[in-house]
TORMAR-981970 format. One record per atom (N, C-alpha, C): residue number from 1; chain; atom name; z, y, x. Coordinates in nm, 3 decimals. Layout:
BEGIN
+-----+------+------+---------+---------+---------+
! pos ! unit ! site !      zz !      yy !      xx !
+-----+------+------+---------+---------+---------+
! NUM !    A !   CA !       Z !       Y !       X !
...
+-----+------+------+---------+---------+---------+
//
This chain:
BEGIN
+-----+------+------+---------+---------+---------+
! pos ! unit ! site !      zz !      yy !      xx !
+-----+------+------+---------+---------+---------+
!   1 !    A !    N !  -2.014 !  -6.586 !  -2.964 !
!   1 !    A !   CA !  -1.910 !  -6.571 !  -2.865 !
!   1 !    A !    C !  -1.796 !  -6.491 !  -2.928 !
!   2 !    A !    N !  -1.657 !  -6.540 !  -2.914 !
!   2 !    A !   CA !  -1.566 !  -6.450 !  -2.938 !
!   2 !    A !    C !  -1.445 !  -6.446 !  -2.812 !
!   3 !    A !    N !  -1.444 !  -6.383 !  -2.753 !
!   3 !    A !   CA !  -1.295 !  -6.344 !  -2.645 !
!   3 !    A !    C !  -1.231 !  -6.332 !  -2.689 !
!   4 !    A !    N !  -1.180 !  -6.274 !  -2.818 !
!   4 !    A !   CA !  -1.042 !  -6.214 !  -2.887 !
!   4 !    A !    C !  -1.026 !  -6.143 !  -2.820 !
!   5 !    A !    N !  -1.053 !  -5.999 !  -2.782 !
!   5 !    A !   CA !  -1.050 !  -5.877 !  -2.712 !
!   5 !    A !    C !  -0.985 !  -5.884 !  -2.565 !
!   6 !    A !    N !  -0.994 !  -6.010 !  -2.548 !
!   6 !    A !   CA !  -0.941 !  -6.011 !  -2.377 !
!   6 !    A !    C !  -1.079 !  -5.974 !  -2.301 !
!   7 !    A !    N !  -1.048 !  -5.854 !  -2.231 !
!   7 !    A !   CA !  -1.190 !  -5.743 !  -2.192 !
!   7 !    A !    C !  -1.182 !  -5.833 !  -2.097 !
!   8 !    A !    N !  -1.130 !  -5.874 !  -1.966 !
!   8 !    A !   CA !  -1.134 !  -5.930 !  -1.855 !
!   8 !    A !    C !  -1.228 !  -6.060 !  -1.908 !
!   9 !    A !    N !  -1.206 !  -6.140 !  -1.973 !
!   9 !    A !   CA !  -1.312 !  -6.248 !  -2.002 !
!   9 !    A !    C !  -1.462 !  -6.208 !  -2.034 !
!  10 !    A !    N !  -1.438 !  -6.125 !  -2.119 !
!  10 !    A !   CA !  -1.580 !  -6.015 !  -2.153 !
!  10 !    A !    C !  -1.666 !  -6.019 !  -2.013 !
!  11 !    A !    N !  -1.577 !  -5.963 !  -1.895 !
!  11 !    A !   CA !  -1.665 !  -5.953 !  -1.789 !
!  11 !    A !    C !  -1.685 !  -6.057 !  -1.671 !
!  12 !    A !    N !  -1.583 !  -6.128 !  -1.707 !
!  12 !    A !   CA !  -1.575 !  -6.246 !  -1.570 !
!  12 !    A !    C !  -1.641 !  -6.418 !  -1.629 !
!  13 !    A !    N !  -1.653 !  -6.426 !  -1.779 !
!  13 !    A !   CA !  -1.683 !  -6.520 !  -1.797 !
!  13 !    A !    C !  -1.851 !  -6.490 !  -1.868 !
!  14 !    A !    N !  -1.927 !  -6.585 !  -1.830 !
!  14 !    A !   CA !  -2.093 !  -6.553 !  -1.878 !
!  14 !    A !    C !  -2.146 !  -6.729 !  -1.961 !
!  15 !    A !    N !  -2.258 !  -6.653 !  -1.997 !
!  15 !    A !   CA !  -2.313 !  -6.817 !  -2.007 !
!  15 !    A !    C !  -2.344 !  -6.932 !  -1.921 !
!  16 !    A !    N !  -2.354 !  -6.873 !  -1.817 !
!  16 !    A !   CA !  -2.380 !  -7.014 !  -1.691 !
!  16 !    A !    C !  -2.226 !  -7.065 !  -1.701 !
!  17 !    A !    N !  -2.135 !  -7.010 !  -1.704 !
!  17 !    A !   CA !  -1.976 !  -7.083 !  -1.681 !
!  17 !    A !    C !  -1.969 !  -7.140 !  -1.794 !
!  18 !    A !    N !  -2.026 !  -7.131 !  -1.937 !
!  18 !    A !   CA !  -1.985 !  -7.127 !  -2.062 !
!  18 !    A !    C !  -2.107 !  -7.278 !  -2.055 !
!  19 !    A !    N !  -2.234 !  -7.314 !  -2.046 !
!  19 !    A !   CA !  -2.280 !  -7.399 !  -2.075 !
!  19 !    A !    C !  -2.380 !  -7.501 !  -1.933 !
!  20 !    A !    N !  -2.372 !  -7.609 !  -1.988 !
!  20 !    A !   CA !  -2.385 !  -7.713 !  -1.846 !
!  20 !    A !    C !  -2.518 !  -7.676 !  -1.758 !
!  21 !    A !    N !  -2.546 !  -7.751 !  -1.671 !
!  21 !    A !   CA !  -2.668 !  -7.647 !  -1.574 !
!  21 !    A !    C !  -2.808 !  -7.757 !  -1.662 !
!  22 !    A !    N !  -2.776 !  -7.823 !  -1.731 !
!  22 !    A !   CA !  -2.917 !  -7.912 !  -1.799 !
!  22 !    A !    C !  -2.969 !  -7.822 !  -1.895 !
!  23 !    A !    N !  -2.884 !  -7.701 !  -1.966 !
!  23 !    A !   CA !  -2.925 !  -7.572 !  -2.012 !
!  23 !    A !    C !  -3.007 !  -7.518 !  -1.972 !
!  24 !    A !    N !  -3.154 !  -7.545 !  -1.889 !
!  24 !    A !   CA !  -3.263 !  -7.422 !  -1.854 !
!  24 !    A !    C !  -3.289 !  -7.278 !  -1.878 !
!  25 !    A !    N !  -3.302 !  -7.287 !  -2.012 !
!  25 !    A !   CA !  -3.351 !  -7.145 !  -2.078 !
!  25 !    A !    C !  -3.282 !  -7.098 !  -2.174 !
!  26 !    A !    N !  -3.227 !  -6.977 !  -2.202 !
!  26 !    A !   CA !  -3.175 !  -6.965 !  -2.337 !
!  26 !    A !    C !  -3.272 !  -6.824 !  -2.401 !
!  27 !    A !    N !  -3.213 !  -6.776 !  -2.538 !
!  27 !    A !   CA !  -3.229 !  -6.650 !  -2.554 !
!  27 !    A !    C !  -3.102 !  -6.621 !  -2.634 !
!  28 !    A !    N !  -3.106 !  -6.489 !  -2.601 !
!  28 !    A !   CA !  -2.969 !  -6.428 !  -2.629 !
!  28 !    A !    C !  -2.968 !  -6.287 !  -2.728 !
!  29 !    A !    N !  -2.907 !  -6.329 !  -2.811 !
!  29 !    A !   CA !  -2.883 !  -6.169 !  -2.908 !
!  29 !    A !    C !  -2.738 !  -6.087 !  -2.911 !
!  30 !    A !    N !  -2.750 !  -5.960 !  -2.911 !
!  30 !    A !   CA !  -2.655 !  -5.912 !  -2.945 !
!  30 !    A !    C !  -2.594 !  -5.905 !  -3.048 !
!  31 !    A !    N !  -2.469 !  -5.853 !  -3.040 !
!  31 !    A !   CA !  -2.365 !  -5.877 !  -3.190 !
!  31 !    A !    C !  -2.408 !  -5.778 !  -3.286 !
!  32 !    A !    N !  -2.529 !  -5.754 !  -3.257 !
!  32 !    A !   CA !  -2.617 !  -5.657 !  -3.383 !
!  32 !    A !    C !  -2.719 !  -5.765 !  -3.408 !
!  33 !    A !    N !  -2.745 !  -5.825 !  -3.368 !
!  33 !    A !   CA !  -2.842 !  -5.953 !  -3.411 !
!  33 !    A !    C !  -3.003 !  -5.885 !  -3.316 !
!  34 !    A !    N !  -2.979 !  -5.808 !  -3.233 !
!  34 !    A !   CA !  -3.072 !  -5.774 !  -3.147 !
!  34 !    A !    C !  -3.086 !  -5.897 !  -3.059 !
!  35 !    A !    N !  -3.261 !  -5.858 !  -2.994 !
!  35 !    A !   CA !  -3.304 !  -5.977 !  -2.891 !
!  35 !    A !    C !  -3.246 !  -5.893 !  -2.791 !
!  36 !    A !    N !  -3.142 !  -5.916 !  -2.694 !
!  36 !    A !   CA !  -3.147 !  -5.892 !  -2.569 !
!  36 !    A !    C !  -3.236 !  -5.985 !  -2.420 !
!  37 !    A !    N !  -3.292 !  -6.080 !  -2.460 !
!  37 !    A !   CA !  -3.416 !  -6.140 !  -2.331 !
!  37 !    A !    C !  -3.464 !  -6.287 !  -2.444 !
!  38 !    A !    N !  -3.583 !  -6.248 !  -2.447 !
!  38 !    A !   CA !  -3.696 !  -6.345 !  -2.525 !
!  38 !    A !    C !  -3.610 !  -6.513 !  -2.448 !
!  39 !    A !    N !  -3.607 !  -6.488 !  -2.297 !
!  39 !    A !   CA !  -3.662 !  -6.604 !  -2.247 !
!  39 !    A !    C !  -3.498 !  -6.578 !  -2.087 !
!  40 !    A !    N !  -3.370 !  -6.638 !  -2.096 !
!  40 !    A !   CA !  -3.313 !  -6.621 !  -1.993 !
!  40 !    A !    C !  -3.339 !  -6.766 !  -1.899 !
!  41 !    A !    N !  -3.322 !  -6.715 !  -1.776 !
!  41 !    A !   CA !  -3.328 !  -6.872 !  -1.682 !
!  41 !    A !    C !  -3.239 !  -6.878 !  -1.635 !
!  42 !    A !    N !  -3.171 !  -7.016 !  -1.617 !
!  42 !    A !   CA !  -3.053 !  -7.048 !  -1.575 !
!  42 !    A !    C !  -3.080 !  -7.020 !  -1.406 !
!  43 !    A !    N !  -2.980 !  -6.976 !  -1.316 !
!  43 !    A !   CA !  -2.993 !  -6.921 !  -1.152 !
!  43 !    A !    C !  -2.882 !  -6.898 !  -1.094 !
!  44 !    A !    N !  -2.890 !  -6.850 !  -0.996 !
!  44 !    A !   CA !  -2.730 !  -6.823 !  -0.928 !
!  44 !    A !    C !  -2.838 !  -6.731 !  -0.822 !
!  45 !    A !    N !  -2.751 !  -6.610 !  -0.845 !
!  45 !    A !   CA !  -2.796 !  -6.499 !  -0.757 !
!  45 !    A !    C !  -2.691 !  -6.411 !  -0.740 !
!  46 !    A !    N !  -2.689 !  -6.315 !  -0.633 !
!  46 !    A !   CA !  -2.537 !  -6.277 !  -0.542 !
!  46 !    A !    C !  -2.417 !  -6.298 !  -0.561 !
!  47 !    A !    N !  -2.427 !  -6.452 !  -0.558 !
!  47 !    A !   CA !  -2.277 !  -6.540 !  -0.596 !
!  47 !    A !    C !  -2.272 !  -6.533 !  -0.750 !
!  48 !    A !    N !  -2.354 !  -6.524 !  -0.841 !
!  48 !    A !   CA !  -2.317 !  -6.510 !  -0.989 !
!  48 !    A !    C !  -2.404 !  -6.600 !  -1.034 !
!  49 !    A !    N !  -2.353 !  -6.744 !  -1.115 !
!  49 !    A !   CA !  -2.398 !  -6.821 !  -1.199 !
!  49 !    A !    C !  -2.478 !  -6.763 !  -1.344 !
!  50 !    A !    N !  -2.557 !  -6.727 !  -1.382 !
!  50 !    A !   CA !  -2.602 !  -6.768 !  -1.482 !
!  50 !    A !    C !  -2.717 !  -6.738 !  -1.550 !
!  51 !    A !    N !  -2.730 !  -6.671 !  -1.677 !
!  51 !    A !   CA !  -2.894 !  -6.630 !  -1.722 !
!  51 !    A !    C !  -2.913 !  -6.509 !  -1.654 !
!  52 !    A !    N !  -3.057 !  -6.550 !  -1.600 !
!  52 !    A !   CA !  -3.159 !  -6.412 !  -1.567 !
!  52 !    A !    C !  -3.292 !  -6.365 !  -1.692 !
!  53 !    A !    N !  -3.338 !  -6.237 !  -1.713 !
!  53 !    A !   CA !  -3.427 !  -6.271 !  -1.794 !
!  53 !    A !    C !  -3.550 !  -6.289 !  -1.672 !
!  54 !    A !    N !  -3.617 !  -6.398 !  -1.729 !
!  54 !    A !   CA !  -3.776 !  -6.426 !  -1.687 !
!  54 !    A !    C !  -3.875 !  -6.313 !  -1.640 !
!  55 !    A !    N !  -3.891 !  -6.206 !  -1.728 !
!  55 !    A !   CA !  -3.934 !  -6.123 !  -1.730 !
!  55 !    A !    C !  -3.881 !  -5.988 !  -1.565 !
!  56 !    A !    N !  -3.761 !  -5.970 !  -1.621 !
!  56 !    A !   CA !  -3.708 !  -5.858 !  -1.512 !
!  56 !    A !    C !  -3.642 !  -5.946 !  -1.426 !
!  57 !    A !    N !  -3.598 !  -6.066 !  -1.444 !
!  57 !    A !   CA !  -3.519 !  -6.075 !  -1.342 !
!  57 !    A !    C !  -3.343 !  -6.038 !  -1.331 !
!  58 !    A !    N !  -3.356 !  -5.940 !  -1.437 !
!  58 !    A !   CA !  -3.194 !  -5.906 !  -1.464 !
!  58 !    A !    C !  -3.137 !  -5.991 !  -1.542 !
!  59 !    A !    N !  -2.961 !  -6.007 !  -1.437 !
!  59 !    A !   CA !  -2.850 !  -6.086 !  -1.510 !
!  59 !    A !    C !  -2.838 !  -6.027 !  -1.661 !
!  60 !    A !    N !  -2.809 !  -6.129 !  -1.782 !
!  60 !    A !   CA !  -2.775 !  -6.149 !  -1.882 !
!  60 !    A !    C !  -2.629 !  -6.153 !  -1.918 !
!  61 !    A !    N !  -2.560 !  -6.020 !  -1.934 !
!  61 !    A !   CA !  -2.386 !  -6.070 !  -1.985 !
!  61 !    A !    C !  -2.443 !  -6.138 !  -2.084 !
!  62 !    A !    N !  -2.283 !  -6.202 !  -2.176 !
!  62 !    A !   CA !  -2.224 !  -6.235 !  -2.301 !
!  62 !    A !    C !  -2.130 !  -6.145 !  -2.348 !
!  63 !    A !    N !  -2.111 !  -6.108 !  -2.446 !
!  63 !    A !   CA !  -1.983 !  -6.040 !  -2.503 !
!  63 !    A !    C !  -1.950 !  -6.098 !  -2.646 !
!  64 !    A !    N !  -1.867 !  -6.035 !  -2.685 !
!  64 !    A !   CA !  -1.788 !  -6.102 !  -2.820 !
!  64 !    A !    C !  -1.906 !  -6.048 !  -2.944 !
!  65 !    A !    N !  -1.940 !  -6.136 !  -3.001 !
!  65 !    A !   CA !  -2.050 !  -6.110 !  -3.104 !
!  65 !    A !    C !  -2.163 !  -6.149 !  -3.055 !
!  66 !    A !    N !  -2.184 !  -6.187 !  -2.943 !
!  66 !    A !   CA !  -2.346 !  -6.236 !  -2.878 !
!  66 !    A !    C !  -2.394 !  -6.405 !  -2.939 !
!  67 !    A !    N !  -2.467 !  -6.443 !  -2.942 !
!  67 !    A !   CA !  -2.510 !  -6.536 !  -2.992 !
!  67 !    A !    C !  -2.623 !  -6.619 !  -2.889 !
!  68 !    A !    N !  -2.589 !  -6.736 !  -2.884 !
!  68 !    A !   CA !  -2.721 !  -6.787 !  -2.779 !
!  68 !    A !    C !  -2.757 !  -6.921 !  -2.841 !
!  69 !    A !    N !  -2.907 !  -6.913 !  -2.770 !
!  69 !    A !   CA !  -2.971 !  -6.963 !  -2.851 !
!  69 !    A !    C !  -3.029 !  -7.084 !  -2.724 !
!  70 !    A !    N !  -3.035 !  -7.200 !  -2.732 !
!  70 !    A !   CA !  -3.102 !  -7.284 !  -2.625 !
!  70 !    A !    C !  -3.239 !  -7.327 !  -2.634 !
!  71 !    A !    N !  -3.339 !  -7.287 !  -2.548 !
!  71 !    A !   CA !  -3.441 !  -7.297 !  -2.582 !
!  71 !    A !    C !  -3.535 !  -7.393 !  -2.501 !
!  72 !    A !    N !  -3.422 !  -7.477 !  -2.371 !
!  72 !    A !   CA !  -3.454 !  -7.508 !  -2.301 !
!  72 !    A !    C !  -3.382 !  -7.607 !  -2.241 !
!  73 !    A !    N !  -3.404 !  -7.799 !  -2.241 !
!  73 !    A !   CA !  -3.291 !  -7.860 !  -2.211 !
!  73 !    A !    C !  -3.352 !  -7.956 !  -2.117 !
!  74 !    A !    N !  -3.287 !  -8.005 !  -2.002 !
!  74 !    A !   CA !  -3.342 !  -8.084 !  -1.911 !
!  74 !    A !    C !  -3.268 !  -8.227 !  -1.926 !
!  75 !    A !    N !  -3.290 !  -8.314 !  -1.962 !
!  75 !    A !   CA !  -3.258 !  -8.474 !  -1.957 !
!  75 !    A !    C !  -3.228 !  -8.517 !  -1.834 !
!  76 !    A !    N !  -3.097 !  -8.557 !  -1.774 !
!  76 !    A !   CA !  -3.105 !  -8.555 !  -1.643 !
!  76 !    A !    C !  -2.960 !  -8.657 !  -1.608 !
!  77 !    A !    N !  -2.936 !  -8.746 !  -1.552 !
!  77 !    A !   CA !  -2.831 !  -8.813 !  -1.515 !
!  77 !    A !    C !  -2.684 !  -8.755 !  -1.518 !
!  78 !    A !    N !  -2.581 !  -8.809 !  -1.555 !
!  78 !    A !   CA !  -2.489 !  -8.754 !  -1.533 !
!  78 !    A !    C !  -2.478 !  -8.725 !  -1.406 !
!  79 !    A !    N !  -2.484 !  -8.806 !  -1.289 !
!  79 !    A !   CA !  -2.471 !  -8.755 !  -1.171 !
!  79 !    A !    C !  -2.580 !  -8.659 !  -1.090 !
!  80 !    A !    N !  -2.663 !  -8.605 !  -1.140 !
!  80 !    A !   CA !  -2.759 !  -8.525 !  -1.144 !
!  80 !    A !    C !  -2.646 !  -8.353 !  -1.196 !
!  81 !    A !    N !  -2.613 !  -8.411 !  -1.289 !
!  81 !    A !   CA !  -2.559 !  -8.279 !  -1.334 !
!  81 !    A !    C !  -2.403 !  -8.215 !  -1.234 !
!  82 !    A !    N !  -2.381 !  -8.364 !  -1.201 !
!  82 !    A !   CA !  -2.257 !  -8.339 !  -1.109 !
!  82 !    A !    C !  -2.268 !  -8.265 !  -1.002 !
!  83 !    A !    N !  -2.410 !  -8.333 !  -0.914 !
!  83 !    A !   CA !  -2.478 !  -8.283 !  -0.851 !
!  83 !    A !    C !  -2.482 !  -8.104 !  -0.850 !
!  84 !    A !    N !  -2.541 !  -8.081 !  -0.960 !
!  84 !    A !   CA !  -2.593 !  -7.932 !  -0.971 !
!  84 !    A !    C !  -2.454 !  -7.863 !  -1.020 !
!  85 !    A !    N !  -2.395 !  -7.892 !  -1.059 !
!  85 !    A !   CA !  -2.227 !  -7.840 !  -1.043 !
!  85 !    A !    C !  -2.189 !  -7.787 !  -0.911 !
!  86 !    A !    N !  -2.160 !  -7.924 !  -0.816 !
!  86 !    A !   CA !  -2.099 !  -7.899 !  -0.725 !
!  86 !    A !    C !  -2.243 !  -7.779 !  -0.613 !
!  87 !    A !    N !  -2.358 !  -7.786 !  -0.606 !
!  87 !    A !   CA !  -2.431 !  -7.688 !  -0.591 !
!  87 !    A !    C !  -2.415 !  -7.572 !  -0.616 !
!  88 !    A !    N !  -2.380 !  -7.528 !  -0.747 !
!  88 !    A !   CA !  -2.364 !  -7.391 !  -0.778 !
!  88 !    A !    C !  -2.269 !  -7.359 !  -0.776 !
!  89 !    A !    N !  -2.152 !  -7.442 !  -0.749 !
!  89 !    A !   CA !  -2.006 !  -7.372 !  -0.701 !
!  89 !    A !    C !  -1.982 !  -7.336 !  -0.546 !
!  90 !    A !    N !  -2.125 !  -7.409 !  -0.491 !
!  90 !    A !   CA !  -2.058 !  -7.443 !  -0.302 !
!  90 !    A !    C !  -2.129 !  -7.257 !  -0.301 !
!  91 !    A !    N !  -2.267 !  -7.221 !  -0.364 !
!  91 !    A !   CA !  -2.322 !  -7.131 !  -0.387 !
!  91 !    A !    C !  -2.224 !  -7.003 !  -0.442 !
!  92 !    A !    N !  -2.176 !  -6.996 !  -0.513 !
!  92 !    A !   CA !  -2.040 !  -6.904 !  -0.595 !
!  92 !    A !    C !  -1.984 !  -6.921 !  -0.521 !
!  93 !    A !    N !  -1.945 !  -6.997 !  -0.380 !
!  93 !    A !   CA !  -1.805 !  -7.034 !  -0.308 !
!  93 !    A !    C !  -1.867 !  -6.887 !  -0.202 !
!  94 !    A !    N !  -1.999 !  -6.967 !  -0.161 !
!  94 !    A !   CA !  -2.039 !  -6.883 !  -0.011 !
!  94 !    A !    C !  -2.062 !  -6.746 !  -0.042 !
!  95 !    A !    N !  -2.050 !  -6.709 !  -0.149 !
!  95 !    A !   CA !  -2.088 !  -6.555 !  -0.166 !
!  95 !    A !    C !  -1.965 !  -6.463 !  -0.195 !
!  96 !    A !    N !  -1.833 !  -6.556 !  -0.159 !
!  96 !    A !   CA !  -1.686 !  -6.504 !  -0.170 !
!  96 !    A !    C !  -1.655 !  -6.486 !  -0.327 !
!  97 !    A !    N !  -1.668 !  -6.531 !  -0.423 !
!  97 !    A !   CA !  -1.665 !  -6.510 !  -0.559 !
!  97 !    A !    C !  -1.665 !  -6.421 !  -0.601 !
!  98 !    A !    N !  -1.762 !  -6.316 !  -0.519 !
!  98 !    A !   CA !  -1.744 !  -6.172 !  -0.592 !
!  98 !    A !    C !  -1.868 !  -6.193 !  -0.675 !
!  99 !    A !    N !  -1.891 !  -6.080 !  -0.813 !
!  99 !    A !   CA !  -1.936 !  -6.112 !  -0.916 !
!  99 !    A !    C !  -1.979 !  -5.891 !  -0.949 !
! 100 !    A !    N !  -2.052 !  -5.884 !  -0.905 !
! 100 !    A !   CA !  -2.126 !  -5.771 !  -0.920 !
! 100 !    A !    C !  -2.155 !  -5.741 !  -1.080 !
! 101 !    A !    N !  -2.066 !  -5.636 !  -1.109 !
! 101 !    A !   CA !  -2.074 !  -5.587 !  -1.268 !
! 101 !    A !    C !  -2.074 !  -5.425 !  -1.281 !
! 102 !    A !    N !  -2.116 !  -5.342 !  -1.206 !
! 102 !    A !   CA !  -2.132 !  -5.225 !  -1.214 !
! 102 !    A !    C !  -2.237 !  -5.172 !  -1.304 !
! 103 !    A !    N !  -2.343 !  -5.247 !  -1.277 !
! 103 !    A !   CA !  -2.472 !  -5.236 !  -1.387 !
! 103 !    A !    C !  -2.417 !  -5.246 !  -1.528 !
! 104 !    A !    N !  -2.351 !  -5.348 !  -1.527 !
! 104 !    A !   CA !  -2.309 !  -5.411 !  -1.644 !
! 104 !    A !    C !  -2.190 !  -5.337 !  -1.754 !
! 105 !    A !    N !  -2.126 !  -5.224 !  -1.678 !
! 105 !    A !   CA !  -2.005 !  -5.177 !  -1.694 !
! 105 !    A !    C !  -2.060 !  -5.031 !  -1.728 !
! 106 !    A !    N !  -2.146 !  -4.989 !  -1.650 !
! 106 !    A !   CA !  -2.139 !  -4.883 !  -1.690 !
! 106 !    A !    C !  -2.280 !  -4.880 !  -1.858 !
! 107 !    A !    N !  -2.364 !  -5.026 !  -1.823 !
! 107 !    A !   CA !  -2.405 !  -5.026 !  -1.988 !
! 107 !    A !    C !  -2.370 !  -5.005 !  -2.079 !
! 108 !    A !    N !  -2.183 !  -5.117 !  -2.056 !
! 108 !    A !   CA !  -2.114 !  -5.129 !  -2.197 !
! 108 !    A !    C !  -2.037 !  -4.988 !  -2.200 !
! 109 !    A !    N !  -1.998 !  -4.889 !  -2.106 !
! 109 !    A !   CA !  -1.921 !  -4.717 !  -2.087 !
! 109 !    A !    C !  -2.097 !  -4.665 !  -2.215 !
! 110 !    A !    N !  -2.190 !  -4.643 !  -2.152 !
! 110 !    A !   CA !  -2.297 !  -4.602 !  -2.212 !
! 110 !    A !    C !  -2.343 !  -4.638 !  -2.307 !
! 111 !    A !    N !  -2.327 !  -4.759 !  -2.366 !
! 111 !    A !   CA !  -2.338 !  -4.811 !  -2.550 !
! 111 !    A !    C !  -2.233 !  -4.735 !  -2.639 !
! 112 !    A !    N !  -2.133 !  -4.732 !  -2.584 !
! 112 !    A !   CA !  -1.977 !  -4.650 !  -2.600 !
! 112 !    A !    C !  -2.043 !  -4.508 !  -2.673 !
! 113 !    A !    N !  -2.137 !  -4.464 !  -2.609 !
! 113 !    A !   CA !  -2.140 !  -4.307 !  -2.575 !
! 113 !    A !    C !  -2.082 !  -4.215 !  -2.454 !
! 114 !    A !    N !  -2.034 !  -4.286 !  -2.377 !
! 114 !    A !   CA !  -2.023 !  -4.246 !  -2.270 !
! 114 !    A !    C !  -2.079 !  -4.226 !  -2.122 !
! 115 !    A !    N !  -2.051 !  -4.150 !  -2.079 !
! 115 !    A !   CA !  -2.152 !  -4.120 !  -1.930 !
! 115 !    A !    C !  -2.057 !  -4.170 !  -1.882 !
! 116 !    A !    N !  -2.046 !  -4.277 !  -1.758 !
! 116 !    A !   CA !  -1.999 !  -4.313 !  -1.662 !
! 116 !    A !    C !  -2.071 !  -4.400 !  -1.577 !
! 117 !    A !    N !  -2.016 !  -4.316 !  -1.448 !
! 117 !    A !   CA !  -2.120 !  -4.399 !  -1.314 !
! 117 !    A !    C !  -1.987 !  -4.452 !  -1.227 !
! 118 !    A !    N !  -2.030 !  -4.606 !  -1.248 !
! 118 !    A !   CA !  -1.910 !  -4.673 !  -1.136 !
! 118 !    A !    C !  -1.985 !  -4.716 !  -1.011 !
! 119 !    A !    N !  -1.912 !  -4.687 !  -0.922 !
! 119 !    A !   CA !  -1.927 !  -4.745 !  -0.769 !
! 119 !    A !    C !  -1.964 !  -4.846 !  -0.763 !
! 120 !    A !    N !  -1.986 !  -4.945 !  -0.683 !
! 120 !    A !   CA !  -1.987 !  -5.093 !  -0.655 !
! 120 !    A !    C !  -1.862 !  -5.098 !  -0.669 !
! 121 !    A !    N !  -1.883 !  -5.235 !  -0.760 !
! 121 !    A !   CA !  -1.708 !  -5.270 !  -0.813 !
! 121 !    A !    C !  -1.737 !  -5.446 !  -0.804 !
! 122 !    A !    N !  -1.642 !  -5.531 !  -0.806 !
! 122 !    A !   CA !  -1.633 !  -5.629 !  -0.756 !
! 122 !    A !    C !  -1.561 !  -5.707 !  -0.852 !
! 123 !    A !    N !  -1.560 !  -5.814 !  -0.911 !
! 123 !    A !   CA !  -1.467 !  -5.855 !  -1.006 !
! 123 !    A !    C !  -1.393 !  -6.034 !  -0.893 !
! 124 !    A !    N !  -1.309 !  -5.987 !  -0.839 !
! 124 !    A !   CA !  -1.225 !  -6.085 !  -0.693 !
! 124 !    A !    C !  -1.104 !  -6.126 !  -0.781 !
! 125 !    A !    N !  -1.091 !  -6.150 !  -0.873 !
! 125 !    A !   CA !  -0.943 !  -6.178 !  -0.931 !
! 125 !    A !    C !  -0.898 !  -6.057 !  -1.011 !
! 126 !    A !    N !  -0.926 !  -5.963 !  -0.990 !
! 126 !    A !   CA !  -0.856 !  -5.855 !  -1.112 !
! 126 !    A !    C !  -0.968 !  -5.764 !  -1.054 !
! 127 !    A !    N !  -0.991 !  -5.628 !  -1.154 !
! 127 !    A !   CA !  -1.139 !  -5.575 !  -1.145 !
! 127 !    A !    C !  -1.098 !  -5.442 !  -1.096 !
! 128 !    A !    N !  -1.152 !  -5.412 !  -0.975 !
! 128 !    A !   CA !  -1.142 !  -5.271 !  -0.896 !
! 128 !    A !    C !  -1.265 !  -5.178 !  -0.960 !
! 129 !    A !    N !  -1.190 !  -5.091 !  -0.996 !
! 129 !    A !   CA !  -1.340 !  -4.957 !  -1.040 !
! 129 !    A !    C !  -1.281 !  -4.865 !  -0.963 !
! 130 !    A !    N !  -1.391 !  -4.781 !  -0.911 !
! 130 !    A !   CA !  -1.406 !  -4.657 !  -0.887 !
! 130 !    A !    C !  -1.513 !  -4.558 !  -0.940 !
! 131 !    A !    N !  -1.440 !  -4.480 !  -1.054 !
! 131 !    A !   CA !  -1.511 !  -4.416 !  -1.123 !
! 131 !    A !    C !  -1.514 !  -4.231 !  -1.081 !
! 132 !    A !    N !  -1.660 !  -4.156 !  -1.064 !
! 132 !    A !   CA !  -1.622 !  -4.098 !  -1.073 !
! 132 !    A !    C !  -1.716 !  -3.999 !  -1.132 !
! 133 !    A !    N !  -1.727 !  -3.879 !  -1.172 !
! 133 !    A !   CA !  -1.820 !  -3.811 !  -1.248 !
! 133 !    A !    C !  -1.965 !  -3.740 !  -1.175 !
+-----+------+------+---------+---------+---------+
//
């Protein structure tokens, strides 16, 4: 993966937006060549398209340097896939397109070296934080 340092893509774009829903499973490394989840499953959970790990259950970002790996492909009609498109958007539609990244934000503040605890923050078109110590 590369963004070219556009941070906003970093957080609003993932692998479910990035690859088709016949994608099942992936695994994913970090831009250290670390395993971040043996085994992700493709899902849509509180309005957010994409890998969960198997294991925990927790959403999977992407960032610039991540690498994915497909480990898992379903053979399936084109209109099958159209199908599961328009599914996971009516799904992303009904949950108001908000996209829950607080977990996620204050990981990448804390890989940093930094302590920061953000509020529930919402990514609706441009990204509201409320940070505070």
């Amino acid at each position: 993966m590369n963004f070219k340092g556009n941070e906003v893509a970093e957080w609003k774009i993932g692998a479910g937006n990035l690859l088709p829903p016949v994608v099942k499973a992936v695994k994913i490394y970090d831009a250290g060549g670390k395993v971040l989840t043996q085994n992700a499953v493709r899902g849509v959970k509180g309005g957010r398209v994409g890998y969960f790990d198997s294991g925990s259950d927790g959403y999977i970002p992407i960032h610039s340097g991540y690498k994915i790996e497909v480990l898992e492909v379903q053979e399936v009609t084109v209109e099958e896939v159209s199908t599961r498109i328009k599914e996971e958007n009516e799904l992303f539609e009904k949950a108001g397109k908000k996209l829950v990244i607080k977990e996620n934000l204050e990981k990448f503040f804390k890989d940093k070296g930094l302590e920061v605890k953000v509020d529930d923050s919402y990514f609706v078109g441009e990204i509201y934080l409320f940070v505070y110590n």
